[in-house]
SEVEXKOL-273030 format. One record per atom (N, C-alpha, C, O, CB): x, y, z. Coordinates in steps of 0.1 Angstrom, whole numbers, plus 5000, padded with zeros to 4 digits. Glycine has a CB too. Layout:
N
XYZ ...
# end
This chain:
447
227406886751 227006786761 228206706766 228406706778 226006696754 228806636758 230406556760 230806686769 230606666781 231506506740 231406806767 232106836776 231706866793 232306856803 232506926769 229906936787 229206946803 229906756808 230506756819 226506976803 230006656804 230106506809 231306536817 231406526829 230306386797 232406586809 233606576811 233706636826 234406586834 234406636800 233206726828 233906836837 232706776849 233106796860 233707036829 231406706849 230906686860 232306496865 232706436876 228706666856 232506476854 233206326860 234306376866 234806296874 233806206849 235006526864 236106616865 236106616885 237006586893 235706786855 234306706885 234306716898 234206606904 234706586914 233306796902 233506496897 233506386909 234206336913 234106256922 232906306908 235006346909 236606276906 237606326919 238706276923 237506356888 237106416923 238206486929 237506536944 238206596953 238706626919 236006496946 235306516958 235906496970 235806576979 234406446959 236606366968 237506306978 239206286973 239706206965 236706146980 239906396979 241206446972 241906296986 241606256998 241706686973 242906236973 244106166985 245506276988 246006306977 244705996977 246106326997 247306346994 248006317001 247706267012 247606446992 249006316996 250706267000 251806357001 252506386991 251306176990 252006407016 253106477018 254506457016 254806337018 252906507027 255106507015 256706477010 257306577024 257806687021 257206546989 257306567033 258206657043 260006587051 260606477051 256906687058 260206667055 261506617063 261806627077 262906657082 262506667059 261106597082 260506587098 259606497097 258906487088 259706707106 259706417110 258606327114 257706357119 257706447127 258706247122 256406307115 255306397123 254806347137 255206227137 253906407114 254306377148 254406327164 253706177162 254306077166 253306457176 252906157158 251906067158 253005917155 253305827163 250706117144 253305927142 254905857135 255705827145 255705717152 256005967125 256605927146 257405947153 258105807166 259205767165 256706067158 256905767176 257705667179 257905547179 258305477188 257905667186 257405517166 257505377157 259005407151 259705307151 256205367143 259505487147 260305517135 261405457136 262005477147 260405647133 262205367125 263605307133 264305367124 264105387112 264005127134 265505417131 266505547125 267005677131 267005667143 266005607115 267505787127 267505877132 266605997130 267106087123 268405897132 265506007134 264406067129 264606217135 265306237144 263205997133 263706327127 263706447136 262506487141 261806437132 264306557131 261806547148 260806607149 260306707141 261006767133 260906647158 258606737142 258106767128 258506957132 258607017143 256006707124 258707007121 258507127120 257507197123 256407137122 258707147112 257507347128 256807397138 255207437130 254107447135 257707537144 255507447121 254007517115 253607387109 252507407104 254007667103 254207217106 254107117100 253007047105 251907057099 255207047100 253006977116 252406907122 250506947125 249506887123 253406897135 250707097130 249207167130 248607167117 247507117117 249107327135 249007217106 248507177093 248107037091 247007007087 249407207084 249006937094 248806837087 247506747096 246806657090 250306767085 247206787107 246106777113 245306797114 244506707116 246106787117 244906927112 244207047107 243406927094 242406857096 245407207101 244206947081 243606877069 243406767071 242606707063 244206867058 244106667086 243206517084 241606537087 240706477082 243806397096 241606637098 239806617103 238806677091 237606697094 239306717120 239306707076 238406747065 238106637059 239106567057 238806837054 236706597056 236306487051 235906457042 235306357039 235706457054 236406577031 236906557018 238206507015 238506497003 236806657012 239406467027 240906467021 241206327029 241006277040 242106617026 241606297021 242806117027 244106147030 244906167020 243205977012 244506157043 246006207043 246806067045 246605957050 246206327057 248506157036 249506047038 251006147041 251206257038 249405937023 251606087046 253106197045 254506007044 254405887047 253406347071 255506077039 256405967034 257706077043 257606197043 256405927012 258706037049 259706127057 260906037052 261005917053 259406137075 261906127046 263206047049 264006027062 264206117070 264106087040 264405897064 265105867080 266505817075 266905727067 264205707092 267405937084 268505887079 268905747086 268305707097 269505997081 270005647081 270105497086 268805397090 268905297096 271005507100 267505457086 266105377086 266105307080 267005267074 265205407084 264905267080 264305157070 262805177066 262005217073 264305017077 262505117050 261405177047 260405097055 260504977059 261105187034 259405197056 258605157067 256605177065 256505277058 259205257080 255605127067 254505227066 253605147077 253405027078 253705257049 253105257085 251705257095 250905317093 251105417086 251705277107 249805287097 248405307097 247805437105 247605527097 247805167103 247605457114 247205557121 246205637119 246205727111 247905607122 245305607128 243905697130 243605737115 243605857112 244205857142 243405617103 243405677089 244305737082 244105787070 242705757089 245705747089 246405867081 247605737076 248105657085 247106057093 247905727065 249305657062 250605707061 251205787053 249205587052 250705667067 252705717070 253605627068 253605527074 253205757084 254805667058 256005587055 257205667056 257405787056 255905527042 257905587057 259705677059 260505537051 260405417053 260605717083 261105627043 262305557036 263405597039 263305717042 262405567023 264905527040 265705487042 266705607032 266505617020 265505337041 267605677041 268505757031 269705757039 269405737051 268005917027 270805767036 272005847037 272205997045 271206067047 272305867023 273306037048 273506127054 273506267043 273106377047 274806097061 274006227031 273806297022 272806327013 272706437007 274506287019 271906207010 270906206997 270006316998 269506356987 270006076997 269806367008 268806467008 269206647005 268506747004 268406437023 270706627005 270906746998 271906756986 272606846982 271406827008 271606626979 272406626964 271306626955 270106656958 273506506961 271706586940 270706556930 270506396932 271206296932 271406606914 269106426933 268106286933 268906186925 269306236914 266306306924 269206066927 269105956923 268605876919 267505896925 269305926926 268305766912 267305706908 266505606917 265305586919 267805656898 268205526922 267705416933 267205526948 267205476959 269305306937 267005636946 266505746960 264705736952 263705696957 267805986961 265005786938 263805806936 262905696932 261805736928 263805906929 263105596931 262505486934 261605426945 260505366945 263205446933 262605486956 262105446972 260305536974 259205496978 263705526987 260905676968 259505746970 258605706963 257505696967 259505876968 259205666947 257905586937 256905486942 255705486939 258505496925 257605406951 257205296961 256105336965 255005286964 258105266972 256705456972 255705506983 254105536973 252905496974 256405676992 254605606966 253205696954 252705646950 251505686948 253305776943 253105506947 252105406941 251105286948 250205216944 252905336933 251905326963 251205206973 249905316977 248805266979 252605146991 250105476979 249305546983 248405606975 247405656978 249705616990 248805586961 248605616950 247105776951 245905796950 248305456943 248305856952 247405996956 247306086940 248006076930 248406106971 245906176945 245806266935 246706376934 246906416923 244706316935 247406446946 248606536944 249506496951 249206426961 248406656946 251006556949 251806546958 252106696965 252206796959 252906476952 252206686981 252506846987 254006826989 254306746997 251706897003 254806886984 256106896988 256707036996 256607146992 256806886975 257206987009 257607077020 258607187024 259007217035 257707007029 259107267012 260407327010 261207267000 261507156998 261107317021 261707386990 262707346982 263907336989 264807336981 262807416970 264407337000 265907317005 266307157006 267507117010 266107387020 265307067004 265906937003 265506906989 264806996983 265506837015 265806806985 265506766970 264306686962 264106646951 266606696967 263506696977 261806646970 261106696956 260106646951 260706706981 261906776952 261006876945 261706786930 260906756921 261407096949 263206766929 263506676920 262706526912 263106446903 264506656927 261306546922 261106376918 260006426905 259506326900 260206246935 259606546900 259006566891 259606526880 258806516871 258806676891 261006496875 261306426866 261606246868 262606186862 262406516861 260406176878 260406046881 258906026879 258405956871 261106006894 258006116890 256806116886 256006096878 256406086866 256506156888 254706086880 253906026863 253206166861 252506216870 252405846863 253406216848 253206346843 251606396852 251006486858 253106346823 251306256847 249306296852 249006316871 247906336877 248006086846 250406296875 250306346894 250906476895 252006516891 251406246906 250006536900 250106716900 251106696912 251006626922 248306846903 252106796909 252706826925 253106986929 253707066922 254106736928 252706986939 253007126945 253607146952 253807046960 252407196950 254507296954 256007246962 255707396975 255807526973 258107256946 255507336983 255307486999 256707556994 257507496988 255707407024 256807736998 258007756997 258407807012 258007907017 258307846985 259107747016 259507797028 260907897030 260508007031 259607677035 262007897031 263007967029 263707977014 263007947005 263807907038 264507997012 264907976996 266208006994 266108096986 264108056986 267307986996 268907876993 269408006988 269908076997 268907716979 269508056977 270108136966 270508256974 271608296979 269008176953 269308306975 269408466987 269808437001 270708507006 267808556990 269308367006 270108337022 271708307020 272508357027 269508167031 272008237011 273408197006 274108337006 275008347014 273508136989 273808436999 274108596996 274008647009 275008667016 273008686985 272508667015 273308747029 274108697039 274708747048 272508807039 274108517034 275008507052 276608517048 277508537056 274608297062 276808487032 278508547024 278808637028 279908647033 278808587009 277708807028 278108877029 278208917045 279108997047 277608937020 277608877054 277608887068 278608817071 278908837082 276408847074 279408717065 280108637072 281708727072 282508737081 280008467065 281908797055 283108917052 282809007060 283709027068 283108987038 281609107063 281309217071 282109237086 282709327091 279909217073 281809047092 282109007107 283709027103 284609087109 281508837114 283708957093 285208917095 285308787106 286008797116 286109067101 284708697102 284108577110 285608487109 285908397117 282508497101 286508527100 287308447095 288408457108 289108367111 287808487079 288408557114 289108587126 289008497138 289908467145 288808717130 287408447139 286808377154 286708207148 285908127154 284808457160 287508157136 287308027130 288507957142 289707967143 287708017110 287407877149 288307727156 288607647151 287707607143 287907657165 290207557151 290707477148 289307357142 289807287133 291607457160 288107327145 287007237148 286807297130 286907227120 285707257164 286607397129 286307467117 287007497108 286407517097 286007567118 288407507107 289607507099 289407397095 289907387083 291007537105 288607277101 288807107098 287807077089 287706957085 288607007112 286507197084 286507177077 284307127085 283307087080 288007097072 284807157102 283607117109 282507227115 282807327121 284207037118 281507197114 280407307118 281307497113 282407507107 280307277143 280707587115 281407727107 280607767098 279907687091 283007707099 280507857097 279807977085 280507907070 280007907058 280408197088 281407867072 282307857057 281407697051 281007677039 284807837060 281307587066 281007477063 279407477049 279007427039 280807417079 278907607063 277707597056 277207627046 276307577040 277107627059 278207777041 278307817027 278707677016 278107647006 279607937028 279507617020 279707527010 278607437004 278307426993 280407447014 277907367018 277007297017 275407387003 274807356993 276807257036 275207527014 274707557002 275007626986 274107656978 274007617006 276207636985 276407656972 276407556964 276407576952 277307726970 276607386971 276707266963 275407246960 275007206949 277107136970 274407316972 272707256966 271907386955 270807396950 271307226985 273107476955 272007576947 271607536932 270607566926 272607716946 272407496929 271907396913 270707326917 269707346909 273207266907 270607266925 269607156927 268107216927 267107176922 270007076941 268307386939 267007416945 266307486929 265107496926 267107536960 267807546920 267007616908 266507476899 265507486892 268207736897 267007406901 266207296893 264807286898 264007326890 266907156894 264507256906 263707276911 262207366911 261007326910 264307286916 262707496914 261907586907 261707606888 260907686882 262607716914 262607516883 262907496870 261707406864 261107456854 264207436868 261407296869 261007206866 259707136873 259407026872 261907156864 259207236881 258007236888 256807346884 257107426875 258507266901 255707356887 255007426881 254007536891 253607646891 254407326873 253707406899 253007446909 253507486925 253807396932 252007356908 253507636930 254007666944 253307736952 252807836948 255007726944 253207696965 252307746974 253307856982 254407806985 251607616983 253008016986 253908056994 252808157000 251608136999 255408116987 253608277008 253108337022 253008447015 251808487013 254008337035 254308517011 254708677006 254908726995 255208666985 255708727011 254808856996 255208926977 257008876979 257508836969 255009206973 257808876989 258508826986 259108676981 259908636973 258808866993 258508626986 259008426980 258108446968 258408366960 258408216993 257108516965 256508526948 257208566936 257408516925 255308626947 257908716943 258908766938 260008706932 260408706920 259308826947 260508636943 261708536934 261308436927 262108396919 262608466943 260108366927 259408256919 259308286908 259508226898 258308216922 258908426910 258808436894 260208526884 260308526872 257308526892 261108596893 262308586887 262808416884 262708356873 263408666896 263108366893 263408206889 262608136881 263208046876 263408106900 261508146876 260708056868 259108126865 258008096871 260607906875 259308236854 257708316856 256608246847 255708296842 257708486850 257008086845 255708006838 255007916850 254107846847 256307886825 255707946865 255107886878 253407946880 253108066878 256207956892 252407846884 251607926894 251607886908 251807786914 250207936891 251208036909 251508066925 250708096934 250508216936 252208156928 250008006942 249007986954 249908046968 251108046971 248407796954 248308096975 248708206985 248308076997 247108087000 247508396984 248908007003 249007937020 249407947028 250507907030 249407867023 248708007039 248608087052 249707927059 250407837053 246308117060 249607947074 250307867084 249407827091 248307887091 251407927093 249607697100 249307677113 250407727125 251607747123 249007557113 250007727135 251007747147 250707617156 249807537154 250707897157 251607617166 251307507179 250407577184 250007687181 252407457190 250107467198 248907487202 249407617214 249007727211 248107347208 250107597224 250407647235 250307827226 250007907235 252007567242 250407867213 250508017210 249108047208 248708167208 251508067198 248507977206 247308007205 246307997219 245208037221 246807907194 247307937228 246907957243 247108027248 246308027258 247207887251 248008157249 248708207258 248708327252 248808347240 250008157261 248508437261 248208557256 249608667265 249908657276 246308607259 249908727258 250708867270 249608987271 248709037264 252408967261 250408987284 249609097297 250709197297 251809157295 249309027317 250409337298 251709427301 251709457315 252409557319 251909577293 251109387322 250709417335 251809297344 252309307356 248709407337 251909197336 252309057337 253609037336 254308957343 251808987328 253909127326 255609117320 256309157327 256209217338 256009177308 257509127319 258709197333 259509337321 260109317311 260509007342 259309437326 259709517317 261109507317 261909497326 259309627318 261109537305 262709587297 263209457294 264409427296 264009677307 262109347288 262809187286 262809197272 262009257265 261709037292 263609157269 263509097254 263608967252 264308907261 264309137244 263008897241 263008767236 263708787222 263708887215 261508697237 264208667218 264408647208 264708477208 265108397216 265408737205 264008467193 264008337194 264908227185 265008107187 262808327192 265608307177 267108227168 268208327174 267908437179 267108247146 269408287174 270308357176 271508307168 272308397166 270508367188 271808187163 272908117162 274008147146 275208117143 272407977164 272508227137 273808207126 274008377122 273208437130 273208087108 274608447115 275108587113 273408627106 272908737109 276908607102 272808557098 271408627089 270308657099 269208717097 270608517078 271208577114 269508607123 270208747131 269708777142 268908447139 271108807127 271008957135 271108977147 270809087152 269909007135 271608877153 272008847171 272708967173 272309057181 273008697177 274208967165 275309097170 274609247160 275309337156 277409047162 273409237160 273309397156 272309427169 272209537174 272509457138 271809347173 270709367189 271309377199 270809437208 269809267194 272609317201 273709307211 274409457211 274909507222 274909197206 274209527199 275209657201 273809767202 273909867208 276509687185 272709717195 271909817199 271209807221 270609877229 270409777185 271609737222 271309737237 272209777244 272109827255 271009607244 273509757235 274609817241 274109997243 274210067253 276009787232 273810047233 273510227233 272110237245 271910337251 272710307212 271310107248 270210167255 270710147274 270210217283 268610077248 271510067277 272110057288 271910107300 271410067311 272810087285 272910257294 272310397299 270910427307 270710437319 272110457288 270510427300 268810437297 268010337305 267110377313 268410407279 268310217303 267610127308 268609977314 268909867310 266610117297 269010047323 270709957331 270009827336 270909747339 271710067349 268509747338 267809647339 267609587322 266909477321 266409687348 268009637313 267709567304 268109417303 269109357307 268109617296 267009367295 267809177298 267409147279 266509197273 266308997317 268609047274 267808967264 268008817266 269008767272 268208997249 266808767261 266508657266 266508527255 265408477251 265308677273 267708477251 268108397235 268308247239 268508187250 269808467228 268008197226 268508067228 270108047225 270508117216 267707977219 270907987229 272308007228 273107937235 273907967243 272608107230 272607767226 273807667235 274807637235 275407587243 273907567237 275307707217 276707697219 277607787225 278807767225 277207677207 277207897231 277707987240 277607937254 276607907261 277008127238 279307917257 279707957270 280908057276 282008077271 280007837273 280208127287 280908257288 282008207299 282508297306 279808387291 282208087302 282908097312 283607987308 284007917317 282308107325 283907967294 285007867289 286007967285 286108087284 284507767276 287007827280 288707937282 288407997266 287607957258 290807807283 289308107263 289508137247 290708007240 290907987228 290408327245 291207937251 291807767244 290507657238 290507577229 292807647260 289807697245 289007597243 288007627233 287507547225 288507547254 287707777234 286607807217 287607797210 287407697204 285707967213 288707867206 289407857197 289707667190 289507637178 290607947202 290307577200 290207487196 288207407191 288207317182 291007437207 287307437195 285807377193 284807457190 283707407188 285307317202 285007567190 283807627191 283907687178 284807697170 283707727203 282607737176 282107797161 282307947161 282308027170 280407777157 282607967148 283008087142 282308187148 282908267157 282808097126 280608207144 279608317147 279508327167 279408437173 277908257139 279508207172 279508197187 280608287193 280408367202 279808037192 281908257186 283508267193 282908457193 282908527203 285408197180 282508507179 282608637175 281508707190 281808787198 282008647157 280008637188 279208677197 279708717213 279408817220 278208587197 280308607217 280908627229 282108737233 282208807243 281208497231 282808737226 284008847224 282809007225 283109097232 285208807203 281309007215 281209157217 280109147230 279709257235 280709247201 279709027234 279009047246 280109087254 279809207256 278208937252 281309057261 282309117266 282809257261 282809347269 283309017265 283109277251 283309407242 282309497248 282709617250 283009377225 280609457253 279709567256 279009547269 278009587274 278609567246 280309467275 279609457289 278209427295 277709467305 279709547293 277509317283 276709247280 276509127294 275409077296 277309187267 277109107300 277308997302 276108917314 275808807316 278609007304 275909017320 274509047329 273409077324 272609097333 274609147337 273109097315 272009147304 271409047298 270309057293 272609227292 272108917297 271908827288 271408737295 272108707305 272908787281 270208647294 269908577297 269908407285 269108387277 269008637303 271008317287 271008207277 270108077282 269908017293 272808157275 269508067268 268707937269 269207827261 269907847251 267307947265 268807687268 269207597252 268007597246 267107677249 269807427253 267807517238 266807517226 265207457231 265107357238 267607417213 264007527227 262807587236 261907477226 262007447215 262407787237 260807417239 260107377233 258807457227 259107577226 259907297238 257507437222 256507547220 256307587232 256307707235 255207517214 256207487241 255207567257 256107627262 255807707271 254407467272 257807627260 258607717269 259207797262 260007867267 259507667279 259007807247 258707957238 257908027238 258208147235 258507957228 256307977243 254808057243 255308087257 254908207259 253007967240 256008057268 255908137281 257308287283 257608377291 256108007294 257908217268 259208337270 258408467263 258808587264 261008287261 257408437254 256708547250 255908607254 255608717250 256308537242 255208547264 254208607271 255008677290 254308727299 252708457272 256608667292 256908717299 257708867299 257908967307 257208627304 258108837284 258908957277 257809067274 256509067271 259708907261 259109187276 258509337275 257909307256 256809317249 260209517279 259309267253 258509277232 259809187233 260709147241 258409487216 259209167214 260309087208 260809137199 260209227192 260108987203 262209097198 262809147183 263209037178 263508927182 263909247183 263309097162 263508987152 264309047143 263809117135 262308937145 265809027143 266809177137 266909097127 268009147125 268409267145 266909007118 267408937108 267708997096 266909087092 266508847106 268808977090 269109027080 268209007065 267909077056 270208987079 267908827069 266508817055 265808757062 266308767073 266508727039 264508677062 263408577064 262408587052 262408687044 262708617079 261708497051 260308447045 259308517052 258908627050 260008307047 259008447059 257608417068 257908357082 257308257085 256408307060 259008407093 259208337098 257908337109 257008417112 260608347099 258408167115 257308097122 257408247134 256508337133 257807897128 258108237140 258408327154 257808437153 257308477164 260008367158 257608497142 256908627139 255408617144 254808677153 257108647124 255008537135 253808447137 253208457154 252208507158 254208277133 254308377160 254308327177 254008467183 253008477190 255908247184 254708537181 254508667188 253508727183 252708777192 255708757187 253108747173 252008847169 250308747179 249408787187 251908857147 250508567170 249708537182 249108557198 248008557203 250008467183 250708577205 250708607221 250208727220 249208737228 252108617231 250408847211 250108957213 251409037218 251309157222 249008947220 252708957219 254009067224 254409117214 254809057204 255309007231 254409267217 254909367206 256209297202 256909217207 255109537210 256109387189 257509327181 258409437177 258009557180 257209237165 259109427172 260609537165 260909437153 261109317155 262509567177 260809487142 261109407132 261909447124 261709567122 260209367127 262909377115 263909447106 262909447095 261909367097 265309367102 263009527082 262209537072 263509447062 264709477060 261709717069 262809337059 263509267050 262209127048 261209087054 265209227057 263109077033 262608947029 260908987023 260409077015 262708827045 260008847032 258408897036 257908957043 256708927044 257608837038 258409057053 258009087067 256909177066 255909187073 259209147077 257209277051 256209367050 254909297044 254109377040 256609477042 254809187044 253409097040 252809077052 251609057054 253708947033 253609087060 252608987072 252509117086 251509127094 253908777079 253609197087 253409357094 253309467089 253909477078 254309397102 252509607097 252909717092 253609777105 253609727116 251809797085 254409917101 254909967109 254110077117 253710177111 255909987104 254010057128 253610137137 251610057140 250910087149 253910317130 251309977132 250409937136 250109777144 249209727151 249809957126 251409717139 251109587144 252909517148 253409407149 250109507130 253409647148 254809637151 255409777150 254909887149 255409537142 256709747151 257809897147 258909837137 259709747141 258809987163 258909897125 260209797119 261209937122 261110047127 260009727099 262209847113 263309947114 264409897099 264109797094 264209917131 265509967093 266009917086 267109797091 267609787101 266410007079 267109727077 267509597083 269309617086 269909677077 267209447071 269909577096 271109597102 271409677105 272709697106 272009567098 270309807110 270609947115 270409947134 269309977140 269310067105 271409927139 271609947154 271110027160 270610017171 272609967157 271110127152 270810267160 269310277162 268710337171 271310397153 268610197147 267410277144 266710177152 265610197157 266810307127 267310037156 267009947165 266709957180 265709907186 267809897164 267610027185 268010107199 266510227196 265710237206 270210207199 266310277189 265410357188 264210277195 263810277207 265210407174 263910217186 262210147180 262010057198 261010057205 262409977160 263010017202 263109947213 262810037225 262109987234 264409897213 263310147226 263210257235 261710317233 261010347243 264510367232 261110327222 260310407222 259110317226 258210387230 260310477210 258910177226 258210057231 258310047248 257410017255 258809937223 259910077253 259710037270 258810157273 257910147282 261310027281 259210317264 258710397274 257610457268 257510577270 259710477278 256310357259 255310387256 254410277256 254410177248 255410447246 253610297267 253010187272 251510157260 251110057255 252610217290 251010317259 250010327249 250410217235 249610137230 249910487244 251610257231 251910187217 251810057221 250909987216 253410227209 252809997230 252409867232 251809827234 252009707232 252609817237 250809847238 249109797237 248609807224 248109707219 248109897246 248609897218 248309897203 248809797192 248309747182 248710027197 250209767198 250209697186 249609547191 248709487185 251709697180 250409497205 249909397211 248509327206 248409217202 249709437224 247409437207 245909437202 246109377189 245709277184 245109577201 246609467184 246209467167 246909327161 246209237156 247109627156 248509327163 249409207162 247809087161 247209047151 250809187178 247509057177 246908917183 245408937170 244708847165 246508927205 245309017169 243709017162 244008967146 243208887140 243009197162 245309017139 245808997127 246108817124 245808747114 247109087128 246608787135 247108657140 246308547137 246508457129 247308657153 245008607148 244408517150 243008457139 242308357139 244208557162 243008587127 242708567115 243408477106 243008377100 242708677112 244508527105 246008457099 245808297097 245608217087 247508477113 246108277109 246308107113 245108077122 245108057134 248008057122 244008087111 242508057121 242607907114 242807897102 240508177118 242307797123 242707637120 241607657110 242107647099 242707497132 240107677111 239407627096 239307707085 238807667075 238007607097 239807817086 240107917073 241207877062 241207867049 240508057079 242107857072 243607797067 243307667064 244107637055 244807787078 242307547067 242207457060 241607457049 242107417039 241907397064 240307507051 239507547038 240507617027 240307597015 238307667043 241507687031 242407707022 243107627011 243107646999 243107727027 243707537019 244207457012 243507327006 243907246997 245107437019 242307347013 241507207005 241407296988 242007246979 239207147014 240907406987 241007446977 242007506968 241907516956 240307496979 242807546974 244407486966 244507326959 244907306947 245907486979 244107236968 244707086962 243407096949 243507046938 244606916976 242407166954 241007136943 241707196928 242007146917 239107256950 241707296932 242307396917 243407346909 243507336897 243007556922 244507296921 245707186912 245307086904 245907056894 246707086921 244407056908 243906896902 243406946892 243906916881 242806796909 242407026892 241607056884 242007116871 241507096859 240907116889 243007186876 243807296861 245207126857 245407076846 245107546870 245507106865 246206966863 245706906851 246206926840 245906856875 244206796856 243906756846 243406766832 243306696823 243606716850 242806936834 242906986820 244006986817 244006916807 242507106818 245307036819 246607056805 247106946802 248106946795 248007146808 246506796811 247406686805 246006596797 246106486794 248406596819 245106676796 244106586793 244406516779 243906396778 242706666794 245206556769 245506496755 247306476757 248206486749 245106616741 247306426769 249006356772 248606206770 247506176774 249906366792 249106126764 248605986758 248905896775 248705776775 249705926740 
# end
């Protein structure tokens, strides 16, 4: 009888879940209150966190660090929001006390049943040894430090990147080498992390994979995405498109695979002399001096440009600067397909975007990709950094209209299951339910 008690005060307890996000983006709503240098929320961030305000089982809150801010909290349409005050650095060293304080602030003014923490690449995940044992926290896994660290080392020797380093980078500024540093200083931090946390929410057998090499006393909950709105608006037509387009939607560092798509378009040429790709790419200018990249310009850029010249690229290319959703959802729905040559990824968002529109894809087989595509049904993969087999998969898409429709179909149908806004919430209301719940059983005889 005492225990049937226990477990109905268990459920009641938890009918009405509060949570408190820990992310590093501002969310839109926030956003232009905020005094500091704030960023905008991340792409799959903001639809979730919306998504779970209109459930009327959940009290939403999110806390953002601003760098040169001040702590802050507003009200909004029910949802409470604060941003504390950090440094240029605090967010990618080991937590501090007077850092982890500022968030204690926060936890106790909002005083929630869990905490959601938004990626181990910043050091939210550290505040488990500040927290009070009896607040469950769960940590999203979004990319993961250790292994990206490894392919972009080894991509950066392969390039021989060390050749295209500008004086700006010898200094020690922006460069593949900068960044290597930066993450080999935080990799202590992110395994702490996975060390000393318990509970993780991820996408793929791959980020499970490594969770549980890094820490196999973790459990591990399965959390789908949201997308923006405009991909869920916008559909591709092959009737519409402009053939022989490609999109791509990262280009800038050696792990996103820019110079292995550059040489595979180089072999299709030939073949298809209207080929265009269509990238984001502001630090590329093709009509600056080699004085002036060499004095400012970045290592991976200086290299890119030298083999767009090298492949007579140069007409082929169409450069963007950096895209919002509605003029990402229109570069997808004008392109023949997309490719995604990356050396690793998670789950990336873009993958997502395209399978939404329904524009076929080419995908490298790496990371999670085989979680979320198969080949030949909802894409074409290929092996990861293989040019040729690239140049293939690409060719066999302009000049098979049948397949592109197949996958188009299948992709948008997968998608639209994927990241259906009330499935994916219902999701996660029952993730926070289960945390709590198995939560307050293992601490129930913590004094």
């Amino acid at each position: 009888m005492e225990r049937q008690e226990q477990l109905f005060q268990l459920d009641k307890s938890i009918k009405t879940m509060r949570i408190l996000w820990i992310i590093n983006d501002v969310l839109p709503d926030f956003h232009p209150f905020v005094v500091g240098t704030p960023t905008t929320s991340g792409s799959w961030i903001a639809p979730l966190f919306y998504a779970l305000k209109n459930q009327s089982e959940l009290t939403m809150g999110s806390v953002t660090p601003i760098l040169d801010g001040m702590e802050q909290k507003i009200n909004i349409d029910n949802i409470s929001y604060y941003a504390i005050r950090i440094n240029e650095k605090e967010n990618i060293s080991n937590m501090n006390k007077s850092l982890a304080e500022k968030y204690l602030s926060v936890i106790n003014d909002f005083k929630p049943d869990i905490i959601h923490i938004h990626g181990t690449e910043h050091n939210f995940g550290l505040l488990r040894k500040y927290v009070s044992p009896r607040i469950p926290i769960v940590c999203s896994i979004q990319s993961i430090i250790v292994p990206y660290r490894d392919y972009m080392k080894k991509s950066a020797a392969t390039l021989k990147l060390s050749k295209y380093r500008s004086v700006k980078n010898r200094l020690g500024r922006g460069g593949i080498n900068n960044a290597l540093r930066r993450w080999n200083k935080y990799s202590s931090v992110e395994k702490e992390i996975f060390k000393i946390n318990k509970y993780f929410i991820g996408r793929t057998s791959w980020d499970k994979n490594q969770l549980q090499i890094l820490n196999p006393n973790t459990l591990y909950f399965h959390g789908e995405e949201l997308l923006r709105s405009p991909f869920y608006d916008t559909q591709w037509d092959l009737n519409q498109c402009e053939r022989h387009r490609i999109f791509v939607s990262s280009a800038l560092h050696p792990i996103k695979g820019f110079h292995i798509l550059l040489k595979a378009v180089a072999f299709l040429k030939d073949d298809f002399p209207d080929i265009k790709i269509v990238a984001p790419l502001p630090s590329i200018n093709m009509k600056s001096s080699k004085i002036k990249d060499w004095m400012i310009g970045e290592d991976y850029s200086n290299f890119l440009k030298r083999l767009i010249i090298k492949y007579d690229l140069e007409d082929n290319i169409i450069m963007r600067d950096s895209l919002s959703a509605y003029e990402m959802a229109k570069e997808f729905r004008k392109a023949h397909l997309f490719v995604l040559p990356s050396l690793i990824e998670n789950s990336p968002n873009s993958l997502g975007e395209s399978m939404l529109v329904g524009t076929p894809a080419v995908v490298s087989i790496m990371g999670g990709i085989t979680s979320i595509v198969s080949d030949n049904e909802s894409a074409l993969l290929f092996p990861s950094g293989d040019s040729y087999s690239l140049a293939f998969q690409i060719g066999r898409l302009f000049s098979n209209d049948i397949l592109a429709l197949k996958l188009s179909k299948n992709a948008r149908q997968i998608a639209l299951r994927r990241h259906d806004v009330k499935q994916t919430s219902e999701q996660y209301c029952h993730i926070y339910e289960d945390i709590i719940k198995q939560h307050n059983e293992s601490i129930r005889n913590i004094p």
